[in-house]
N, C-alpha and C positions, 0 to 999 in steps of 0.2 A: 744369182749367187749371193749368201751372204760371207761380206768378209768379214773373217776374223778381227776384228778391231781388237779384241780384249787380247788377244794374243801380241801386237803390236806394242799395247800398253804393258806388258809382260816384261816383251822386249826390254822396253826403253830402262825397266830397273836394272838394267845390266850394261847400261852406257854411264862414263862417269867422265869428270873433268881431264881424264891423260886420257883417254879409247883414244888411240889414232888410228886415222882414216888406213884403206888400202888403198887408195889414191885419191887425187883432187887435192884441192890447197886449202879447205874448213878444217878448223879445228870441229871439235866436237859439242863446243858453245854454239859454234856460228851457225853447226848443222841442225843443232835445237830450234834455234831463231827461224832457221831459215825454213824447217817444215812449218812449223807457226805462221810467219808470214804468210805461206803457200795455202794454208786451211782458211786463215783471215781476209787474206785479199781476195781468196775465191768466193766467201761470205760475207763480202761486201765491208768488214770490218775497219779494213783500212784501205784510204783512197789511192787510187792508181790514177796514172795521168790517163789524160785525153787522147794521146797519142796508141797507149798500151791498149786502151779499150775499142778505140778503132782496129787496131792492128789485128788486137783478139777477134773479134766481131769477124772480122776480113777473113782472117785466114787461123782463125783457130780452127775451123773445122777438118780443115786440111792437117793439121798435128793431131786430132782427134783420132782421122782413117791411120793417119801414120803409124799411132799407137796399135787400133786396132791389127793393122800388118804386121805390130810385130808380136799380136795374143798379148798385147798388156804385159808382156816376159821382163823384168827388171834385167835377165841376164842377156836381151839382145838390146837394150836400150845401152847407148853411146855413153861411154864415160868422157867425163869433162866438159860435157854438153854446155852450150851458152847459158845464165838466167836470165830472164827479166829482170830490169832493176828492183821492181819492186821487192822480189824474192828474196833478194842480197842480203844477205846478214851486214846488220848496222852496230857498231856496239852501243853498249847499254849497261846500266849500272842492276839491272833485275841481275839476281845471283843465279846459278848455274840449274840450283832444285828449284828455285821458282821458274824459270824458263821447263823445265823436266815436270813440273806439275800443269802451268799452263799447254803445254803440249799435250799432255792426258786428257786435258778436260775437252781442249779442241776438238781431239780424236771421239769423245765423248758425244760434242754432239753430232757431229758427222755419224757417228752408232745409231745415235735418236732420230736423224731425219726419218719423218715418215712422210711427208707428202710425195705425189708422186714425180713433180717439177721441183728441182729449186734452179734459182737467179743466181747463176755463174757471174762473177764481176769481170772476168775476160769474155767466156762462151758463149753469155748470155742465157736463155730459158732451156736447161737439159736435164734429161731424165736427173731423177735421185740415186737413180740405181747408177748409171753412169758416174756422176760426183761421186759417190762413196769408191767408186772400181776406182775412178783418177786420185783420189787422197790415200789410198790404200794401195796403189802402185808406187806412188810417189813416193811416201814413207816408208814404204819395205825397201825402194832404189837405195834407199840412204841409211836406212839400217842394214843392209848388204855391204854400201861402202864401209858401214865404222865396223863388220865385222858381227854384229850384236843382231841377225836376222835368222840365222840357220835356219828354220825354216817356218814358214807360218802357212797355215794351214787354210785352204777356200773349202767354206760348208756350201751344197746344193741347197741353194731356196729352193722351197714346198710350190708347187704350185708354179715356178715358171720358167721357162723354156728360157737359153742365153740367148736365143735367137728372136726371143721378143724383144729386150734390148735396143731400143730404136737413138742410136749413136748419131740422130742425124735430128 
């Protein structure tokens, strides 16, 4: 599948500093940051402890099937779910559109990955196709929450079957 990323980026010009959440306790700053982290930390960008990466290693796979059980559905995925720390919105003196532009660009490259592997910093070596389904599930979860998601649209990739897809 390819996902809609430009649609996501769409989205986000329609979240502003009051959106408030339909639940959870983020503002709509922290929700910024904290897809950011979530694109960063998975791109190695920013370090995560020893702890996290074992744990990921361990038992990400097992959150990986979880997903897959639920079809990657934002609307059966648990609200108020735990984060990792690293996810956690930290404050920060970056203003609210630099945060809303850094986010775009993120999503940007997660668009351009082409290879067919990239280097999870939790999951370790998975598909590309996979990382773009987890950052583009992720990001619609929370563009759902603030309200600013109504619908984004999955196009069928040419050429390949979801059941090629090797989630493992």
């Amino acid at each position: 599948m390819i996902y809609d990323f430009d649609s996501l980026i769409d989205k986000l010009n329609y979240l502003d500093e009051e959106t408030s959440p339909k639940w959870g306790k983020m503002n709509s700053f922290q929700m910024i940051n904290h897809c950011n982290n979530f694109i960063e930390v998975s791109l190695g960008n920013q370090k995560i402890s020893l702890r996290t990466r074992l744990f990921g290693r361990l038992f990400g796979k097992v959150f990986l099937k979880y997903l897959k059980s639920l079809d990657f559905d934002i609307n059966k995925y648990p609200k108020n779910s735990k984060t990792l720390k690293e996810f956690k919105s930290f404050s920060s003196e970056e203003s609210f559109l630099n945060k809303k532009n850094r986010l775009t660009e993120n999503i940007k490259i997660v668009k351009e990955l082409k290879s067919h592997y990239t280097i999870h910093n939790i999951y370790g070596n998975i598909e590309t196709s996979l990382f773009k389904k987890l950052v583009h599930f992720h990001t619609s979860y929370h563009f759902n929450q603030f309200g600013i998601l109504k619908l984004v649209l999955l196009k069928p990739e040419p050429n390949l079957n979801p059941k090629q897809i090797n989630y493992f």
